[in-house]
C-alpha positions in Angstrom: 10.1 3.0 12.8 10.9 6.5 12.8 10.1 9.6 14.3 7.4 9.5 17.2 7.0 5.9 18.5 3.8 4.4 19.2 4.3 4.3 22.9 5.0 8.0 22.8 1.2 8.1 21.1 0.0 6.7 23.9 1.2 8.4 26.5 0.9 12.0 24.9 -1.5 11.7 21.6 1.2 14.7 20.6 1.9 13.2 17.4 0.1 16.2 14.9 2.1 18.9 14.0 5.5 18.1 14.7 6.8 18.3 10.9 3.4 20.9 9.9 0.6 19.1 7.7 2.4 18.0 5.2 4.8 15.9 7.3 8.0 17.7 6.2 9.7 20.6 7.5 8.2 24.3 6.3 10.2 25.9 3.9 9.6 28.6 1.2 8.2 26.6 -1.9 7.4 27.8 -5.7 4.2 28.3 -6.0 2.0 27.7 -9.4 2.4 25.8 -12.4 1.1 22.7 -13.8 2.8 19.0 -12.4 1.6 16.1 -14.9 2.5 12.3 -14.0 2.0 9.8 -16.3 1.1 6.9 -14.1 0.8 3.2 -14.5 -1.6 1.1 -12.3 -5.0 3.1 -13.4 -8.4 0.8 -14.8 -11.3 1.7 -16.6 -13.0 0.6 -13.6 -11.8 3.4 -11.3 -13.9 5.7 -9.2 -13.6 7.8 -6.4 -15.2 5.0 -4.0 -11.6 4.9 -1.8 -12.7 1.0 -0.6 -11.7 0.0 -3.6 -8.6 1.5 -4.3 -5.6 -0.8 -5.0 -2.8 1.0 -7.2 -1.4 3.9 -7.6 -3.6 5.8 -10.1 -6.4 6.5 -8.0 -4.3 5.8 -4.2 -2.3 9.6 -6.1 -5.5 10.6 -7.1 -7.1 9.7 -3.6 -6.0 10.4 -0.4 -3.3 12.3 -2.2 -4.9 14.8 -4.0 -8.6 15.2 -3.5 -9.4 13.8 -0.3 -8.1 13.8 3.4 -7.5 11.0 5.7 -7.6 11.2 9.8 -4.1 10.7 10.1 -1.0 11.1 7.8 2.4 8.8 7.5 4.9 11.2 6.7 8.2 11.1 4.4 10.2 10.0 7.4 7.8 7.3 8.7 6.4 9.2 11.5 2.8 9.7 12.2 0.8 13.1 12.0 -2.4 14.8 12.0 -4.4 15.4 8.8 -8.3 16.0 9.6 -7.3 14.7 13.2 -5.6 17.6 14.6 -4.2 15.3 17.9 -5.5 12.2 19.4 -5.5 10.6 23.2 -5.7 6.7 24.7 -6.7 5.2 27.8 -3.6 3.2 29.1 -5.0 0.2 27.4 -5.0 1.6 24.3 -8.9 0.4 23.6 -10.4 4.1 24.0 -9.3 6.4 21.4 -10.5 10.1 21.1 -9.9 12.1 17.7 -9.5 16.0 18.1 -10.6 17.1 14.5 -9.4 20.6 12.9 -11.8 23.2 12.7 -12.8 25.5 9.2 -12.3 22.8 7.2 -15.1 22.5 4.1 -15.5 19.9 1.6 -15.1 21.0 -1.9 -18.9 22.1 -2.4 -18.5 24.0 0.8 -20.3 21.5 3.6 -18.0 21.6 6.8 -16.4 18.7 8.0 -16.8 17.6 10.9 -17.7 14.4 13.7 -20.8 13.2 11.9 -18.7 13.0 8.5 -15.8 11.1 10.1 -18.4 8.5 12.1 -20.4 8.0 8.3 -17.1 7.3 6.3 -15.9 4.6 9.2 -19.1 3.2 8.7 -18.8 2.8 4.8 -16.4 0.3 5.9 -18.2 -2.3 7.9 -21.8 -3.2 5.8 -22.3 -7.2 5.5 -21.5 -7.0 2.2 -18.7 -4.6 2.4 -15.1 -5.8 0.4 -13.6 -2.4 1.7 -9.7 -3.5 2.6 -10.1 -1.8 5.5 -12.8 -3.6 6.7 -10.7 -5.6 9.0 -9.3 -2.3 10.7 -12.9 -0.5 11.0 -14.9 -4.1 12.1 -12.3 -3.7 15.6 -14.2 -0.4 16.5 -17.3 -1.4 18.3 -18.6 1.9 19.3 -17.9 5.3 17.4 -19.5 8.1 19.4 -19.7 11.9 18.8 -18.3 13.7 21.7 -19.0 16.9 19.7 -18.3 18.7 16.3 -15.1 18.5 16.6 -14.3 15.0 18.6 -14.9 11.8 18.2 -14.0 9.0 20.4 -13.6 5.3 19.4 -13.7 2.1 21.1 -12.0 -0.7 20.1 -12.7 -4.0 20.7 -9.0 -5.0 21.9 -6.4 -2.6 22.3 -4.6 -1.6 19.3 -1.3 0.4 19.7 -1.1 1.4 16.0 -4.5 2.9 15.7 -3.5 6.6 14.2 -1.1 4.5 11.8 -3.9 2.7 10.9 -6.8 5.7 10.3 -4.0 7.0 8.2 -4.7 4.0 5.1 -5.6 5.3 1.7 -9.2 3.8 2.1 -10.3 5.3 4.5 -10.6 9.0 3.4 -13.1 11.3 4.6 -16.8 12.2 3.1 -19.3 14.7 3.4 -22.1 13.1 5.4 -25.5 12.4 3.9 -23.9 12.9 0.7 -21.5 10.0 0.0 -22.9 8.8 -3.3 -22.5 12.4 -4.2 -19.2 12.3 -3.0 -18.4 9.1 -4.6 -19.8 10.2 -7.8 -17.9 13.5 -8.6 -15.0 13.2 -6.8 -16.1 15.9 -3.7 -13.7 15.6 -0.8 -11.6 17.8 1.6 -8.3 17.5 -0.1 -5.8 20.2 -1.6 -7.1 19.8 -5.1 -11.0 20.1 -6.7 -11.7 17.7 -9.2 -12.0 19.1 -13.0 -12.4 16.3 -14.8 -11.8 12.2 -14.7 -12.5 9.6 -16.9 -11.8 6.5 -15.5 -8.5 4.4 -16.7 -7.6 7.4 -18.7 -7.1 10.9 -17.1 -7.7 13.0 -13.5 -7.2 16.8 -13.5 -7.6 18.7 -10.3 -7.0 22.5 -9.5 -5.8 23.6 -6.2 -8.7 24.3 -3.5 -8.9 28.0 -2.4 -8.0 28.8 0.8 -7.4 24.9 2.1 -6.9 24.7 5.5 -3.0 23.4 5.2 -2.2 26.5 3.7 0.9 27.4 2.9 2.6 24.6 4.0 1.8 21.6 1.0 -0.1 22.3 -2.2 2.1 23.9 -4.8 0.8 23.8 -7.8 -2.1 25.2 -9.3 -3.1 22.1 -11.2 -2.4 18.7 -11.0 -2.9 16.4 -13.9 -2.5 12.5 -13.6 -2.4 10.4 -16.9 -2.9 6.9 -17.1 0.0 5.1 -19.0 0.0 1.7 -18.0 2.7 0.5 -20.6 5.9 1.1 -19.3 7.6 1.9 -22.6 5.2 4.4 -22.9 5.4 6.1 -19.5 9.3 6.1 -20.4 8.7 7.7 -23.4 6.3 10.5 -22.3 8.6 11.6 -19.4 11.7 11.6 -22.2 9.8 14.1 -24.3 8.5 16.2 -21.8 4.8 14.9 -22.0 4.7 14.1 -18.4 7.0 15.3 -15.5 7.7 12.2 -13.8 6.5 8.7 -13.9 6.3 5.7 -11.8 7.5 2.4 -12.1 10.3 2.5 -14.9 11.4 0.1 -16.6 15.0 -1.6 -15.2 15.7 -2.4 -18.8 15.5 0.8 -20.5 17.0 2.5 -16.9 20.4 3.8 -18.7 18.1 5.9 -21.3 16.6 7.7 -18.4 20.0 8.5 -16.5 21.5 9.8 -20.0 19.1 12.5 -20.0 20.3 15.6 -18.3 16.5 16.7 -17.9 15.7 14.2 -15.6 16.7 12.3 -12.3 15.8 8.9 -10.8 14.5 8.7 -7.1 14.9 5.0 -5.9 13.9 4.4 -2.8 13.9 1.0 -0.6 10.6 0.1 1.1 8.4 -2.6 1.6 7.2 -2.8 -1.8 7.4 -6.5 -2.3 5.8 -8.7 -5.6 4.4 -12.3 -4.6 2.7 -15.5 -5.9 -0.3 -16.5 -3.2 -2.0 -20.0 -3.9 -5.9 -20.6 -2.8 -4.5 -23.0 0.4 -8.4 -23.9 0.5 -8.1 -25.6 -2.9 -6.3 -28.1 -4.6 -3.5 -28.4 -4.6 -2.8 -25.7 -2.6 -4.3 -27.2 0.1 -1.8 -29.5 0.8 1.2 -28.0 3.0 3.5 -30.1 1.2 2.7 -29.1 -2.1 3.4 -25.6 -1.0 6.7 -25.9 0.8 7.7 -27.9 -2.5 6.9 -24.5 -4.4 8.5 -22.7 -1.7 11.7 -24.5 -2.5 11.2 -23.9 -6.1 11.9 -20.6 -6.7 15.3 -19.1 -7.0 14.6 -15.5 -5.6 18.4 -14.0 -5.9 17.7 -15.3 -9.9 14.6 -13.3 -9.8 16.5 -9.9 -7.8 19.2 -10.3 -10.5 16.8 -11.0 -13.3 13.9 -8.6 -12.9 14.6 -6.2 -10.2 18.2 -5.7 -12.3 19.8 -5.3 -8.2 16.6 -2.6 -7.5 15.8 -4.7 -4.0 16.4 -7.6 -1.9 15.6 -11.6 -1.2 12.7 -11.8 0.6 11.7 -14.9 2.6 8.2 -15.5 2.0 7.0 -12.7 4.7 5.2 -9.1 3.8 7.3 -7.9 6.4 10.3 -5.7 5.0 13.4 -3.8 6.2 11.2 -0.8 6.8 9.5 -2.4 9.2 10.0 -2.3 13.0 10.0 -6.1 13.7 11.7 -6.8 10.6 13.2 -10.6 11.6 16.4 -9.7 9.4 18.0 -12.6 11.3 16.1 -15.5 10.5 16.8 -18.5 8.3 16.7 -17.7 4.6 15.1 -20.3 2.5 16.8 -21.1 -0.7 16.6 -22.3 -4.0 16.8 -26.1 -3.5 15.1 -28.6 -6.2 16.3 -32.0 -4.1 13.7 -30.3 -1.2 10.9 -29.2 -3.4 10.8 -33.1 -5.2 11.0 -34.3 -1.2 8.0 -32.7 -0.6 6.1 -33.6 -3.8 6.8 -37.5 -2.9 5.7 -36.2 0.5 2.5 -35.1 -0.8 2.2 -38.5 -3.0 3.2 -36.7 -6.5 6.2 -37.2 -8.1 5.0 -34.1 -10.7 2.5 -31.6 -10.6 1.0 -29.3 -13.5 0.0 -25.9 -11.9 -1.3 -22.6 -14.2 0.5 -19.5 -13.0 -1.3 -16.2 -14.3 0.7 -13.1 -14.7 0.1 -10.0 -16.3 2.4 -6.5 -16.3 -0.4 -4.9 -14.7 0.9 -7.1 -11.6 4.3 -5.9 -11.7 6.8 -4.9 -14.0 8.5 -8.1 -15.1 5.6 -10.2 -13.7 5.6 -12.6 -16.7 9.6 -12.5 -17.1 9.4 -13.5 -13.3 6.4 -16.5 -13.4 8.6 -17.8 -16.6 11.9 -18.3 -14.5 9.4 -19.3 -11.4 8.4 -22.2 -14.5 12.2 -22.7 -15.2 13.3 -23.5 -11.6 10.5 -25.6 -10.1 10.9 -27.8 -13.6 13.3 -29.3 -12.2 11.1 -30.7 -9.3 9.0 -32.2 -11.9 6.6 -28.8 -10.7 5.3 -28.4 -14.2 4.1 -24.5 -14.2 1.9 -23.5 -17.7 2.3 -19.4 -17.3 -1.0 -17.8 -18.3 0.0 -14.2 -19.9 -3.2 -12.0 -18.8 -4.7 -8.8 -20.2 -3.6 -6.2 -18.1 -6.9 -4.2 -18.1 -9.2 -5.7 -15.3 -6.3 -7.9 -14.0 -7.3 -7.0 -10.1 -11.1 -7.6 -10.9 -11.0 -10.6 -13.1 -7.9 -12.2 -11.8 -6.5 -11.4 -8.7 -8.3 -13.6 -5.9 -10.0 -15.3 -8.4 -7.8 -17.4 -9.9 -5.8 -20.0 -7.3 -2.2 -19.1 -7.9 -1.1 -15.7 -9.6 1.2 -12.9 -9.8 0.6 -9.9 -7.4 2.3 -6.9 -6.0 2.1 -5.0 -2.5 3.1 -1.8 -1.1 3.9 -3.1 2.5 2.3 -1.3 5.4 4.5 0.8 7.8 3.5 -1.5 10.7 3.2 -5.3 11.3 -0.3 -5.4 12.6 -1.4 -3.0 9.5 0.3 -5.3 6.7 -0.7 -8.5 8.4 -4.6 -7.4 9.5 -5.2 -6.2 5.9 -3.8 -9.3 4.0 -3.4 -12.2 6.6 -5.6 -12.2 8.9 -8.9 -14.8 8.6 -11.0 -14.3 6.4 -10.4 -10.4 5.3 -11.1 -9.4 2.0 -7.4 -9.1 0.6 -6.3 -12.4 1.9 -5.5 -13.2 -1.2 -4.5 -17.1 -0.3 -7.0 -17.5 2.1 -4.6 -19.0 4.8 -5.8 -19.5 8.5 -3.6 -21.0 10.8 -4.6 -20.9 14.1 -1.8 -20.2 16.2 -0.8 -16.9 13.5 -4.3 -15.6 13.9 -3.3 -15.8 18.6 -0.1 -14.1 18.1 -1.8 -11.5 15.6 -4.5 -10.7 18.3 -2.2 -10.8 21.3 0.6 -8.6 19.5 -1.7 -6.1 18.0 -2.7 -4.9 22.4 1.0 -5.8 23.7 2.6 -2.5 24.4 6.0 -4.3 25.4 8.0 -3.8 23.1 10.2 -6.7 23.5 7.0 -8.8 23.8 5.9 -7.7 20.6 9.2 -8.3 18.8 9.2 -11.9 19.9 5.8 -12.2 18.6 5.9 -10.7 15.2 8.9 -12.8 14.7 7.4 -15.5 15.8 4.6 -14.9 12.9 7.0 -14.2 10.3 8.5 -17.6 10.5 5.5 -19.2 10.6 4.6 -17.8 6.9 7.6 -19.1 5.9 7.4 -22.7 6.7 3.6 -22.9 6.5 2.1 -19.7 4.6 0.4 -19.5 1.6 1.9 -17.0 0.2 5.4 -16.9 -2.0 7.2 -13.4 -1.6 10.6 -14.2 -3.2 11.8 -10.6 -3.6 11.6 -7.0 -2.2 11.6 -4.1 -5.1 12.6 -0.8 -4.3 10.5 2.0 -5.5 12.3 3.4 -8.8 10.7 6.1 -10.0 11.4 9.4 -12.2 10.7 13.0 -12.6 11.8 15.6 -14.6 14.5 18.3 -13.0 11.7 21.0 -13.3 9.5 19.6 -10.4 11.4 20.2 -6.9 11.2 17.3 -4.2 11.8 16.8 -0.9 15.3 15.8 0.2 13.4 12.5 1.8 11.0 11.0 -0.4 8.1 8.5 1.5 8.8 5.0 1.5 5.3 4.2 2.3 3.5 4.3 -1.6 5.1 4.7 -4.9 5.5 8.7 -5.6 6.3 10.0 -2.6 3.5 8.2 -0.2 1.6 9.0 -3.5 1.4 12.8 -2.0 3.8 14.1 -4.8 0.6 16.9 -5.7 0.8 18.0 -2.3 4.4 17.8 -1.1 6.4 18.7 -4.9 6.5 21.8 -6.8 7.5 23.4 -9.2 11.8 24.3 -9.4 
């Protein structure tokens, strides 16, 4: 991890301001203009209810754009401030207390302040709450105002990554008493005041009048996103000038893209990985062998070569990437190995198996290409895959987590606790396999307090390599974030890693050249 580390947190809660609000260094930017993205990952279900966020259309038009979180990962990795203007823990990290900025106002002028942070934490943790943060909110027992402008928080273990944490796309900030409101017409503290959105099709926003970051982020005077969920498309609009940078482009039609003078590719490696989980609480699935035959049915440098085109890495059936700070680069790869896979499907008392894999594009580009080579390799285990081609509209609502073995993407999390509490840890909405192992779940507990680092290091590893060999969850490759933008929008020299676009801040952090 870069910049401040969490031990330095601790000891001086110093972490806001160091690179100004916008997490880079100040400089002199253009001001004005229009930036248009045409974005893929948008649903006609959209809204500006951040719990249910999940791609990039509304994470952009989010905590991006019109809405603040508490804390901010910036372009480098490092934590700052955003509404929290610097933060404090007792020494065993359990007692956390927020200073908040002052003369902030939500876009129809209410100030922000303690009650509004205390009411959006607690949109979180209802009974029948399927918030992805849930899991991160539920560990705060006690949320207490210490005035207008402090909170303090108390966890029910320690938690070392707390302000990393605070800092997830969900969990923006709302006006108290007025959340629905809020929710409804897109009314948050962000750079940009909504215009106009129609869901799965279009968000414009204009700049917010004297916001309180400034000079220092918030270029342009409008910001218009675009939902093009067709890649070809999203191609084509950036090529004629339609749009001024997309995400997400296509490896194929990559050479197109770099022959155009007008425009230049960012690529950036991350933790951006695409998976296949399996229900392990149903059949098949539910069967360890059945899953380590899978495991050894998949040819994941084919897949790298195939559908990334080189644009990432092998993974080895773990969420956590190269970006990461425990990242267990050392430890056994598992490979492509058919003799294994039938070993364990006579282990498992089958000598075949017929499994439905459903992929759609809105999964990941290639998703379908990728599930068809996943059917190509495990044939030859006698793992008989039938690849179900879904509509892409609605695939995270009608598909994902419903159906036992599918095609998914994720953006990574810049810490091991973050990534593993949000999609790993029992029963949490997004655990899309529903694993539990038992001795996972004590290591996630007991790392998430240790301050040691070395102790922590042996324990993350330690969970890592338990996914592999027993997980739930296939991750065969790591994508790099390939992206584009026209050469009349100016970027920073380093782009976030985090989320597609720039940590999806690209309204508040490009401008205009």
């Amino acid at each position: 991890m870069h910049g401040i580390s969490r031990r330095s947190l601790l000891k001086t809660g110093a972490a806001a301001g160091v690179l100004g609000l916008t997490g880079m260094p100040l400089r002199a930017q253009t001001k004005g203009g229009k930036f248009t993205a045409g974005l893929g990952g948008a649903n006609t279900s959209d809204s500006w209810d951040s719990r249910t966020h999940s791609d990039i259309f509304m994470i952009a038009s989010g905590h991006g754009t019109v809405f603040d979180c508490l804390t901010e990962v910036a372009a480098d990795g490092s934590i700052t401030g955003e509404l929290a203007e610097s933060w404090d823990a007792s020494a065993d990290a359990k007692v956390w207390t927020f200073k908040l900025r002052q003369g902030v106002t939500f876009h129809n002028g209410k100030p922000f302040g303690a009650d509004d942070v205390i009411e959006s934490l607690q949109m979180h943790v209802g009974e029948d709450s399927k918030s992805a943060a849930k899991p991160i909110v539920s560990a705060i027992t006690e949320m207490k105002k210490v005035n207008d402008h402090e909170v303090e928080l108390t966890l029910a273990a320690g938690n070392a990554d707390l302000p990393y944490l605070l800092s997830d796309y969900h969990i923006c900030m709302f006006p108290a008493g007025q959340i629905e409101e809020a929710i409804q017409n897109g009314i948050g503290t962000g750079l940009y005041q909504v215009q106009s959105f129609d869901p799965g099709v279009r968000m414009v926003a204009t700049r917010y009048p004297d916001h309180y970051k400034g000079d220092s982020a918030g270029f342009f005077d409008e910001v218009e996103y675009v939902a093009i969920n067709d890649n070809t498309a999203r191609m084509n609009a950036l090529m004629t000038g339609q749009v001024d940078a997309i995400n997400r482009i296509d490896f194929k039609t990559e050479g197109l893209l770099k022959a155009n003078p007008q425009v230049r590719i960012q690529e950036v490696a991350c933790n951006q990985h695409y998976t296949f989980p399996m229900h392990t609480n149903t059949a098949p699935f539910d069967d360890m062998n059945v899953r380590k035959a899978l495991k050894y049915g998949i040819n994941r440098q084919e897949m790298v070569d195939k559908i990334l085109l080189g644009h990432g890495a092998v993974a080895n059936d773990t969420p956590i990437g190269p970006a990461n700070q425990f990242y267990a680069a050392d430890m056994e790869q598992l490979e492509y190995d058919p003799d294994k896979a039938a070993f364990y499907m006579k282990e498992a008392g089958l000598d075949s198996i017929d499994i439905d894999l459903s992929a759609s594009s809105a999964a990941f580009e290639g998703a379908v290409d990728a599930a068809q080579l996943y059917q190509a390799s495990a044939g030859a285990a006698g793992i008989n895959i039938n690849v179900v081609q879904e509509p892409a509209d609605g695939y995270w609502s009608n598909v994902w987590l419903k159906k036992p073995f599918c095609a998914c993407y994720w953006s990574g999390r810049a810490t091991e606790d973050w990534m593993f509490s949000t999609a790993y840890e029992t029963g949490v909405p997004w655990n899309d396999s529903f694993w539990v192992q038992d001795r996972f779940q004590e290591l996630l507990l007991s790392a998430r307090a240790e301050l040691d680092t070395d102790k922590r290091r042996e324990q993350y590893t330690e969970m890592q390599q338990i996914m592999r060999d027993e997980g739930g969850t296939i991750i065969p490759m790591f994508a790099n974030y390939v992206q584009a933008v026209n050469n009349r929008i100016v970027s920073p020299d380093t782009v976030g890693n985090l989320w597609q676009m720039d940590n999806a801040r690209m309204a508040e952090r490009w401008s205009v050249a």
